[in-house]
N, C-alpha and C positions, 0 to 999 in steps of 0.2 A: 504494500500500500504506500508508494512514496509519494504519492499529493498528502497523504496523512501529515506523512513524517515532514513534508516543505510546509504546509499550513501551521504546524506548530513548532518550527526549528524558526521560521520567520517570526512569527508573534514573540517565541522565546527569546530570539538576539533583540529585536526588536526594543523591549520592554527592559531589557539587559541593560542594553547601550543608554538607554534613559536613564536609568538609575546610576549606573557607574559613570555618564559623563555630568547628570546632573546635580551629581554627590560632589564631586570635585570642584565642578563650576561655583558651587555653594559654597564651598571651605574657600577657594584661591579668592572669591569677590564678597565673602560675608555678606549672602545673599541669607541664609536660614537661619532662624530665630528657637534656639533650646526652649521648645516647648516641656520639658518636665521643671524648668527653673520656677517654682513660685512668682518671682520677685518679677519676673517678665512676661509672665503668660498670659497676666490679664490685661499688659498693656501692648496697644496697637505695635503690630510691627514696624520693626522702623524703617520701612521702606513702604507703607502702605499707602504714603501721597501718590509715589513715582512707579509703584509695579500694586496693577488694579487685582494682579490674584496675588497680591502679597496681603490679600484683607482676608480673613474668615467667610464676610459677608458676601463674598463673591459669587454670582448667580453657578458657576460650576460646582462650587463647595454647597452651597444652599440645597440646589435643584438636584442635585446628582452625587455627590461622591457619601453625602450623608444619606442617600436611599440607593446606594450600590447595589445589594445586593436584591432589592425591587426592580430596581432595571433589567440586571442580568438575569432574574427570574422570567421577566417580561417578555427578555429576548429570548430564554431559552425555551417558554413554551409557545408563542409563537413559532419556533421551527419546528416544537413537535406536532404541532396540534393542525400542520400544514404540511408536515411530511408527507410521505406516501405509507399505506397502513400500516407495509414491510416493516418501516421503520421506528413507530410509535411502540415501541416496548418498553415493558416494564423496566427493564434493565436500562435504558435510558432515563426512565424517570428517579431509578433506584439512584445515579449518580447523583442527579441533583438533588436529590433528598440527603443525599450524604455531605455535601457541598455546603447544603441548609444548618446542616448539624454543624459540621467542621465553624461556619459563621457564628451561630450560635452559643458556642463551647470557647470560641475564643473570646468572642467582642460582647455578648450579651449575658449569657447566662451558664454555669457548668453547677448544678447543684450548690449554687448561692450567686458568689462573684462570678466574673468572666475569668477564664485561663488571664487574659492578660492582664488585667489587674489584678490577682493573686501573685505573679511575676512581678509588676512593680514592688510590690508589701515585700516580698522574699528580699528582694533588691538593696531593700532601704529606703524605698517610701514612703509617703505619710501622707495622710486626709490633709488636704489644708483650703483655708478660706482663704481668698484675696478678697483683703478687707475692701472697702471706697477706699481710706485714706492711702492705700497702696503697701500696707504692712500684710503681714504671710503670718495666718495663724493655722497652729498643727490642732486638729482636733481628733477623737480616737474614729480608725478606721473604719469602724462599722456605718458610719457616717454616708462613706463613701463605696462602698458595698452595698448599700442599699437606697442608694442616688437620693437621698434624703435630702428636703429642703430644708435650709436653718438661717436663723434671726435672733438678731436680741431679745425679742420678744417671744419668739417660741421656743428655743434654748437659752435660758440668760446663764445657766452654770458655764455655756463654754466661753462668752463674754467677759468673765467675770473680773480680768486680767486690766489693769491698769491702760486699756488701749486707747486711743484717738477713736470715739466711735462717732458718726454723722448723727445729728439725730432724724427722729421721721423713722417710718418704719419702711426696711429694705430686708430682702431676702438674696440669698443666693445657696448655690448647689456647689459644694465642696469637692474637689478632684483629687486623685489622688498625683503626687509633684514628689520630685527628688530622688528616686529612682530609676531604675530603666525601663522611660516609657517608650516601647516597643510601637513603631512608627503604626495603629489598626489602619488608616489610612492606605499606605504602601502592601499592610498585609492583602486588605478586602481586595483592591486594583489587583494585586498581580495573581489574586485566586480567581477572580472574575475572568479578568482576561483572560488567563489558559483556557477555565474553564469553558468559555464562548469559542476559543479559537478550537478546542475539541472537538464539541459539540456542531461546528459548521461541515467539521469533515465527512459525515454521512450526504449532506446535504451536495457537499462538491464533487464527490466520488459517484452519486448518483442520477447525476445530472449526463452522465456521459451513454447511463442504461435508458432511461428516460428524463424529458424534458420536463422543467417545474412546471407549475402551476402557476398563474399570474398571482395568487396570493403566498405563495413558498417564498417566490422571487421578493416579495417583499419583505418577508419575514430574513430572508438572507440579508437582503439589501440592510433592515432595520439591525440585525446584529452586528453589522461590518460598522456601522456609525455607532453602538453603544461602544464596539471593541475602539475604536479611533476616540471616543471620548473617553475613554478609560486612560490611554495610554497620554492621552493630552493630561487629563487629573495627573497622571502618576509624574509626567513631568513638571506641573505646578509645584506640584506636594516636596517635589525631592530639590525643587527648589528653593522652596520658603520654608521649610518645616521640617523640625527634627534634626537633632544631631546625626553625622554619618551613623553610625553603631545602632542607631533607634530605627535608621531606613536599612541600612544591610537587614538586620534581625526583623522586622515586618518584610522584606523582599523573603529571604531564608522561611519564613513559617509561610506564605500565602503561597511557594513551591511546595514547601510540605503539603499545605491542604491541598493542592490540586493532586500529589500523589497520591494521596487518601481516595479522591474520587474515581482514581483508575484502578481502582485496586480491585472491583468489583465485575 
């Protein structure tokens, strides 16, 4: 099968070359901002005048890389549900389901926390509030395990410390900072993308037995634009965000999880 092996050796170099030139680009021009640093993370990057996805709020980050793996679900049942019937098997669905899981177990939930923040806590981590007045308070982890909002007014024992507090009632959700926060961003992107760039090769390999259907063809077409935005995210992300070691280690797990989903 080597249209297989060229559809995903290209997406692989591909997504490769991103990451390892735009790791570099980032260190030689102090383009990335150490998102586990408390003391920075609640403030604007400092390039967010001059580079429009150096902002959080950027309709890529907004609309897309925080519903990742909604899209990539989107696209991958689109090409099942438009396949030909040969190809709508269980066993395709079973990868994606494992894919589901792999998302799941690392970034949202493993029988409490996520895998990856259990990894930062291991690390040396710590729950912390970025106050308004821009001081970094640690409060206990469970905090952040259970994405719990807090206030002075609805926890005042963790307040209770001599700080600068604003008055007016203000809320926020505590992160866990100081640890190795493992880039989920870089992870989700490079397990999407394989997984997409897999997932197409039924669809190109049989194009050559029979011809698609006008709605296949688009469901191809719709996958090849999430995969091209995936790889545009993943070169924003490895440019503005995360220390190199935080984007290696999210590159390194989202290859693990796509080996997971071939496994079956």
């Amino acid at each position: 099968m080597p249209f297989k092996v060229d559809v995903l050796q290209a997406t692989f170099t591909i997504l490769t070359l991103i990451i390892f030139l735009g790791t570099i680009y980032s260190v030689k021009n102090n383009t990335y901002l150490d998102t586990s640093d408390p003391f920075l993370t609640h403030l604007p990057h400092h390039l967010h005048e001059t580079h429009y996805f150096a902002t959080k709020a950027n309709f890529l980050n907004v609309l897309f890389i925080k519903r990742a793996w909604a899209w990539t679900s989107s696209a991958f049942l689109f090409l099942w549900i438009t396949s030909p019937r040969q190809q709508r098997s269980i066993w395709r669905l079973s990868k994606w389901a494992l894919g589901t899981a792999v998302w799941l177990v690392f970034t949202n939930w493993f029988f409490g926390p996520a895998l990856l923040e259990r990894f930062i806590a291991a690390s040396g981590g710590e729950c912390t509030v970025s106050l308004p007045s821009g001081a970094a308070l640690s409060i206990p982890n469970e905090f952040c395990f259970t994405k719990s909002t807090v206030s002075p007014l609805t926890h005042p024992s963790l307040f209770a410390s001599p700080l600068l507090l604003p008055e007016g009632h203000w809320t926020i959700v505590p992160r866990m900072r100081r640890g190795h926060d493992v880039s989920g961003h870089i992870f989700l992107l490079t397990l999407s993308t394989l997984f997409l760039a897999d997932q197409l090769t039924l669809s190109l390999l049989s194009r050559s037995n029979s011809p698609w259907t006008p709605t296949h063809k688009y469901a191809v077409m719709y996958t090849f634009g999430i995969i091209a935005i995936w790889l545009f995210a993943t070169y924003t992300t490895t440019l503005y965000f995360h220390t190199p070691l935080e984007k290696l280690t999210g590159y390194l797990l989202g290859i693990t999880g796509h080996v997971l989903t071939r496994i079956i």
